[in-house]
N, C-alpha and C positions, 0 to 999 in steps of 0.2 A: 564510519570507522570500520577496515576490513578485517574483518577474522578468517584466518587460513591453518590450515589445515594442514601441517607439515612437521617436520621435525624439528626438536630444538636445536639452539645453536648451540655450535661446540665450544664459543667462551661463556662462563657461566656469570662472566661480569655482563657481558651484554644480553645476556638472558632476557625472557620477556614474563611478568607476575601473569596472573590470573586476570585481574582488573585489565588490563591492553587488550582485548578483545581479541588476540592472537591462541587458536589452539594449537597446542603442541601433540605430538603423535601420543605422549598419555593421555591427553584426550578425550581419542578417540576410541572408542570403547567398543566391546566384541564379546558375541555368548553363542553357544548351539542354540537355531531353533528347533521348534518342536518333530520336524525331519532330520534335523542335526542328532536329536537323541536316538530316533526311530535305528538313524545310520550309524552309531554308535552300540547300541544293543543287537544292531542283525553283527558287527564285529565280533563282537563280547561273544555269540554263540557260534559265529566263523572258528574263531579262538580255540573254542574249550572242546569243540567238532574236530576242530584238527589236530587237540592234543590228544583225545579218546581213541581217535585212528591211525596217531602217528606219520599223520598223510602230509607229503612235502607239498604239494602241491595245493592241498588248502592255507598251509602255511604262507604261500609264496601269493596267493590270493588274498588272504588277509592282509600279508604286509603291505599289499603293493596297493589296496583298498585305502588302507590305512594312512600310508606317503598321498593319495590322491586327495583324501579331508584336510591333513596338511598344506598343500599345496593351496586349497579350496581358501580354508583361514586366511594363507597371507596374500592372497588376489583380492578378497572380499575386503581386509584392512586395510591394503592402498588404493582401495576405489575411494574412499573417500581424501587420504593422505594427500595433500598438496592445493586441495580444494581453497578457494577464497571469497570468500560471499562479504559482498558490498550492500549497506542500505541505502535508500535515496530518500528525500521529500515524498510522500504522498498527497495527490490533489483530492481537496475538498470534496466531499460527497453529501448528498441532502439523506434524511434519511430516508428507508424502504430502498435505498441504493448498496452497490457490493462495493466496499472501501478497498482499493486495489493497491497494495505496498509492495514497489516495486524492489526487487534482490537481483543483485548483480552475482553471475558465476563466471569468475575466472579461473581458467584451468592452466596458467601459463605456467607452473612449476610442475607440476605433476604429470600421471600417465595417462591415458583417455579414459573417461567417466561414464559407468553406463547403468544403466537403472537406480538412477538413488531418486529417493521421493522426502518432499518434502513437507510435514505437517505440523499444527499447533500442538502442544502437549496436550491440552484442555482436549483436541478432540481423540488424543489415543487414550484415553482414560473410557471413551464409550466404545459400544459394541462395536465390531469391524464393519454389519452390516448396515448399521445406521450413520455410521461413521461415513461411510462410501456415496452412502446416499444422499445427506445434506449438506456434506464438505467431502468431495475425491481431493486426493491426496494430489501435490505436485508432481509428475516424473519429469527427469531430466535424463538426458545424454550428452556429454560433451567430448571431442577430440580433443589432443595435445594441442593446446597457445589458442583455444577458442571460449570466445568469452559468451555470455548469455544473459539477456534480461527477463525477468518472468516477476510475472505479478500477483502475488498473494493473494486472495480474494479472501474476503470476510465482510459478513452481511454488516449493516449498519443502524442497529435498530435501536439506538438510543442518542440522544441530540449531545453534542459535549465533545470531547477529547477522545478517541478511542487507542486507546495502547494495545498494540499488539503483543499476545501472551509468545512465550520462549518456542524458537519452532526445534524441532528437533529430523534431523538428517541422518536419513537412515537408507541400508542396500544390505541384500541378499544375494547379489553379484558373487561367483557366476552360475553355483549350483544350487543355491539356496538353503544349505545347509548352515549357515553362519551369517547374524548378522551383525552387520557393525553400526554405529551410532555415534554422533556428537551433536549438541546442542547450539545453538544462534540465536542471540536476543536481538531482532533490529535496534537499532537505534534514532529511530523517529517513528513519530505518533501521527495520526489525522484527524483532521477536525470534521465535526459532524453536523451540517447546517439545520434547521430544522426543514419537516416536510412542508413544503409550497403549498397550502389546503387553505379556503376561503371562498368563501364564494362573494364576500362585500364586494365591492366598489371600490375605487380609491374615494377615504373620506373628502367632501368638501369642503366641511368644518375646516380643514387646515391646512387649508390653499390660500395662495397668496398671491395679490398681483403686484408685484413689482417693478417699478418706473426703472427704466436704463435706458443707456444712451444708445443708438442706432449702432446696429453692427457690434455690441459688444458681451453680448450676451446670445446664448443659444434662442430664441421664441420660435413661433409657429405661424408668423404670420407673411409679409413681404420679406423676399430676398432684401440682405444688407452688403454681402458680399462675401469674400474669403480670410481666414486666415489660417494661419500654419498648423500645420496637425501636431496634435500633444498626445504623449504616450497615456491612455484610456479613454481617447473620444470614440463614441460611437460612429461604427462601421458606417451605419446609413448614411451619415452626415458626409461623407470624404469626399470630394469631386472629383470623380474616376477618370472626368473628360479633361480635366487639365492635366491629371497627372496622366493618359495617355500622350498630351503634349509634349511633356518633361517637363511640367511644371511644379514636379514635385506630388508632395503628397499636403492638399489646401484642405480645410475645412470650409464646409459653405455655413455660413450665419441665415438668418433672417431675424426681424427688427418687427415692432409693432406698440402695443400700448406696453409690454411689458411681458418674460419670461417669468412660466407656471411655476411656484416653487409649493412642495409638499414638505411636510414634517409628519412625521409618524413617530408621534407620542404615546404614551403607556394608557392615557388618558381616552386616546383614540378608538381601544380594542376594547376597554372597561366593561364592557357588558358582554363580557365573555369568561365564563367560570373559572374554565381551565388554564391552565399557565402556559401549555404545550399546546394548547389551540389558540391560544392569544399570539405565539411568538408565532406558529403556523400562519396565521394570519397575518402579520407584520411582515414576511417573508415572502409570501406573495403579493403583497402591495410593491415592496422591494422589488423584487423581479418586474413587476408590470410599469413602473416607474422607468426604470433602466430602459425597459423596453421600448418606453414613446417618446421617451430623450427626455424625460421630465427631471428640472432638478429638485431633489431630495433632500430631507436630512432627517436623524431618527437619536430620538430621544428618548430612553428607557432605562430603569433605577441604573444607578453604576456605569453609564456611559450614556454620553452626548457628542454625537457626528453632526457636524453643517454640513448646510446641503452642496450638494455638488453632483456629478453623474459622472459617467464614466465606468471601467471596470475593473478599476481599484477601488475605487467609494462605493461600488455594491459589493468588491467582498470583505471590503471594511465594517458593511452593515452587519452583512450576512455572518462575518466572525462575529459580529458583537451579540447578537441573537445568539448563535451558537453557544458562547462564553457566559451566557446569562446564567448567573444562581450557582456557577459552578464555582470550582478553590479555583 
């Protein structure tokens, strides 16, 4: 959903609420900073200097001071005025990773854009200098009709959903006496895998060997032959050398008593206290599975996946672990 940064429309039937994710120039909001005051008091004493000596000339100094803070306000206002910031999907991150939300800046209606930064509210609430150090702020630049993708960063230190808090858009453009501001809620969340930590084994206990027929199933033993590649087989498996042929993109099989199948049940980790070290653990079975083309399936309270491989059915696991315990 874009929110932009412009003026309203001049029919007020076609107007746009609050809820349409559209800001309008009241919006966009504007105050002296604390140089803006500093430049406003050496005025005030310009002022009252030039009225105690009748002097034209500090007069004509003040005013013309004065027209320049002016001028300063409405440059600093349309820095932001026409802006348009887009949110996308963000991809999955395990945690102890930096969950990257990517914002779109389009600047096609407005004038060219220079020093606006971008940060969460939550961190202008801390000190500047701690603020700087554990999250710096976004800066952007942008020309007329040029657009920009940049990526939020925010640590990821808890397993589950992470909703990114209101960011707020702010510039002191061009003399830093005024600065303006409006706020952007994205509108999507990222999911938060758990951390891949274990040191087991893939369990025994809950391997399987299963009879199939030659060629039709992924194993590890004799070649059985090829068949057509399916959107999530593993990379390893593809037969590079036909499809340098033009034979397409083939998967190669092999056949033998029977393809490894694992389940990773809740049952599995039970001797493990913590709940965040249980699903850690099921998560790195997960990935190591994936890994040797083993097919899978994972069973834990509130959700049951059959086994399969590929790299939709490990982030099908890998959501379901995430989603565990959560609303």
């Amino acid at each position: 959903m874009p929110v932009v940064l412009e003026r309203p429309p001049a029919d007020p039937a076609n107007s746009v609420g609050p809820l349409s994710g559209r800001y309008q120039r009241q919006r966009v909001y504007i105050f002296p900073t604390a140089q803006g005051w500093l430049y406003v008091l050496m005025l005030i004493v310009m002022l009252l200097g030039a009225i105690n000596y009748s002097n034209n000339m500090a007069f004509m100094l003040c005013f013309l001071l004065a027209g320049l803070a002016l001028v300063c306000m409405l440059h600093t206002y349309l820095n932001l005025v026409g802006l348009v910031l887009t949110s996308t999907q963000p991809k999955p991150v395990f945690v102890g990773q930096q969950a990257l939300f990517p914002i779109q800046f389009d600047n096609s209606l407005g004038l060219a854009k220079y020093a606006i930064t971008l940060e969460s509210i939550a961190m202008t609430r801390q000190p500047l200098r701690k603020r700087r150090r554990q999250h710096p702020p976004i800066s952007i630049s942008l020309a007329t009709g040029k657009r920009l993708i940049s990526n939020y960063p925010v640590p990821a230190t808890r397993r589950g959903v992470l909703m990114l808090e209101q960011l707020k858009l702010s510039s002191t453009f061009p003399l830093g006496i005024f600065t303006a501001w409006a706020y952007y809620q994205p509108e999507y969340d990222c999911l938060i895998y758990p951390a891949p930590r274990g040191r087991a084994p893939l369990p025994s206990n809950t391997t399987a060997l299963e009879p199939v027929e030659s060629g039709t199933q992924s194993g590890t033993d004799d070649f059985a032959g090829f068949r057509k590649y399916r959107a999530g087989d593993p990379v390893n498996k593809i037969a590079w050398k036909a499809f340098a042929r033009e034979q397409g993109l083939l998967i190669k099989q092999f056949c033998g008593h029977g393809a490894r199948t694992l389940i990773f049940n809740w049952d599995a980790v039970a001797y493990i206290s913590d709940i965040e070290s249980r699903l850690s653990q099921l998560c790195c079975w997960v990935l190591l599975a994936e890994k040797s083309s083993i097919h899978y399936g994972l069973e834990i309270p509130g959700s049951k996946i059959a086994p399969d491989h590929g790299t939709q059915h490990k982030d099908r696991c890998l959501a379901a672990l995430a989603r565990y315990g959560k609303p």
